[in-house]
C-alpha positions as CSV (number, residue, x, y, z in Angstrom):
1,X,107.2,72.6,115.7
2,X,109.7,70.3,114.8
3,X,111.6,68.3,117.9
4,X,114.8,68.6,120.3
5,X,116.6,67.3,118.2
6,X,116.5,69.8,115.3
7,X,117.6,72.5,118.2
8,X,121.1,74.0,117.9
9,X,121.4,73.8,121.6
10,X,121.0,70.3,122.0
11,X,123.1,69.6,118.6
12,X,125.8,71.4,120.4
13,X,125.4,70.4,123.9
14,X,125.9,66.3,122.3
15,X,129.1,67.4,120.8
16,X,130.1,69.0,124.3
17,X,129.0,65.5,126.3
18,X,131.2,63.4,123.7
19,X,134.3,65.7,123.8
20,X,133.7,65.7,127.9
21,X,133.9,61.6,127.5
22,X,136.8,61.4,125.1
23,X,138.7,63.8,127.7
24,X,138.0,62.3,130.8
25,X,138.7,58.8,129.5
26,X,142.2,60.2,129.5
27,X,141.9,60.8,133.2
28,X,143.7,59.3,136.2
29,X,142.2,55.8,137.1
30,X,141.9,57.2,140.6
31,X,139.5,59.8,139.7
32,X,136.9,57.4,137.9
33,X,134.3,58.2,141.0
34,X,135.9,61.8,141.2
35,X,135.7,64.3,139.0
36,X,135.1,61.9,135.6
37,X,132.0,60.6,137.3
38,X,131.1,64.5,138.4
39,X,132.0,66.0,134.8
40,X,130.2,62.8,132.6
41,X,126.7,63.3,134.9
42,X,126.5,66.9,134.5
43,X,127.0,67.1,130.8
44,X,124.7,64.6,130.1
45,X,122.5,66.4,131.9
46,X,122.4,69.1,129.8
47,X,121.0,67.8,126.6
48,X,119.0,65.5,128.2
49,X,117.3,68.3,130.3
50,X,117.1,70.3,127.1
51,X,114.9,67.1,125.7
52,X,112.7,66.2,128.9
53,X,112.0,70.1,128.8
54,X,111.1,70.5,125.1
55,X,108.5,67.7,125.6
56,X,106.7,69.0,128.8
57,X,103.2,71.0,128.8
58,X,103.8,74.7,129.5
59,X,106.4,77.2,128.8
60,X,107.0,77.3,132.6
61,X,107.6,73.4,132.7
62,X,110.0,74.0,129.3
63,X,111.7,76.6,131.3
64,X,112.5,74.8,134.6
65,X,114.6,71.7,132.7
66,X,116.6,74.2,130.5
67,X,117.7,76.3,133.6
68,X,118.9,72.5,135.4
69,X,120.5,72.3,131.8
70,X,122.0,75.8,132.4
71,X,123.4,74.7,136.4
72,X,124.8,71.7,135.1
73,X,126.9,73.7,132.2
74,X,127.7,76.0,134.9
75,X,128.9,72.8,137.1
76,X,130.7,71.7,134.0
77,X,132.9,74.2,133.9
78,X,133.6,74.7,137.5
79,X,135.5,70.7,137.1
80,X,137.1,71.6,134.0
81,X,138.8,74.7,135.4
82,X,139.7,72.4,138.5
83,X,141.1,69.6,136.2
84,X,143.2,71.8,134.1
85,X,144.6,72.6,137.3
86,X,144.8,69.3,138.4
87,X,147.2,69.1,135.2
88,X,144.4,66.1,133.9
89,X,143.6,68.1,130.7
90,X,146.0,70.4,128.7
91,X,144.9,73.7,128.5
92,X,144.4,73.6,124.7
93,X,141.9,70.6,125.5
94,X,140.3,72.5,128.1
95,X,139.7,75.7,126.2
96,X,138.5,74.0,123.4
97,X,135.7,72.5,125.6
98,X,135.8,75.5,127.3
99,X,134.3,77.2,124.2
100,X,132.1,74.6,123.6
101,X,130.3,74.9,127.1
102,X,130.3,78.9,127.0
103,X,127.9,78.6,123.2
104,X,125.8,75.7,124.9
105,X,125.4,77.9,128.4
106,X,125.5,81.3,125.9
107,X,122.1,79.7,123.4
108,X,120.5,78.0,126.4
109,X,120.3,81.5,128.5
110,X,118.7,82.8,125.1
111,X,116.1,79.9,124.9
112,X,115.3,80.6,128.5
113,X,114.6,84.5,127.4
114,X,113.1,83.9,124.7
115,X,110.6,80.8,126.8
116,X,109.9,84.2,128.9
117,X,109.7,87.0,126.8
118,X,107.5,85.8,123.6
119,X,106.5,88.8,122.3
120,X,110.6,89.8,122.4
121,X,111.7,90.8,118.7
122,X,115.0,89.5,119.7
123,X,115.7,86.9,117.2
124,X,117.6,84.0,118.4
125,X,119.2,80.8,117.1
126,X,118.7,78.3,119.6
């Protein structure tokens, strides 16, 4: 069965909390309790829901963390769109991250289907 840490998803969702960090460090000092504190919370939520959910009893229980996981990418990109408005991220940044957190919201919609729908023949890298 292997652990979390083997899954793509939360492979890919660490990559997107360490690119959210780097960017936000860049951020104004003034929005330290703002949106960094907002953006750094919810994409560490992601793998870490991902984690607590792998390790829980029933597929039901599995399910429950990765959809918090999928509302927090969702909240993730709500701030991003707001700070490239802001002007505190360049919109190459921002798209790049963008990207990122459309894959990690993309594979952990799949994982949910797939939690739901054993006997599905979709195959799916998650």
């Amino acid at each position: 069965m292997g652990t979390y840490k083997e899954l793509t998803v939360w492979q890919k969702s660490m990559m997107l909390a360490r690119r959210v960090y780097e960017i936000t460090a860049r951020y104004p000092e003034d929005e330290r309790f703002g949106l960094v504190s907002q953006m750094r919370r919810c994409c560490v939520s992601i793998p870490s829901n991902i984690a607590e959910g792998y390790g829980r009893e029933t597929e039901r229980e599995h399910s429950h963390f990765l959809f918090i996981s999928l509302g927090s990418s969702n909240e993730l990109e709500t701030q991003l769109i707001l700070s490239n408005g802001f002007g505190y991220v360049d919109d190459v940044n921002c798209q790049e991250i963008m990207d990122l957190n459309t894959e990690v919201n993309k594979m952990l919609s799949s994982l949910i289907f797939k939690l739901r729908h054993p006997d599905s023949k979709e195959l799916i890298n998650s």
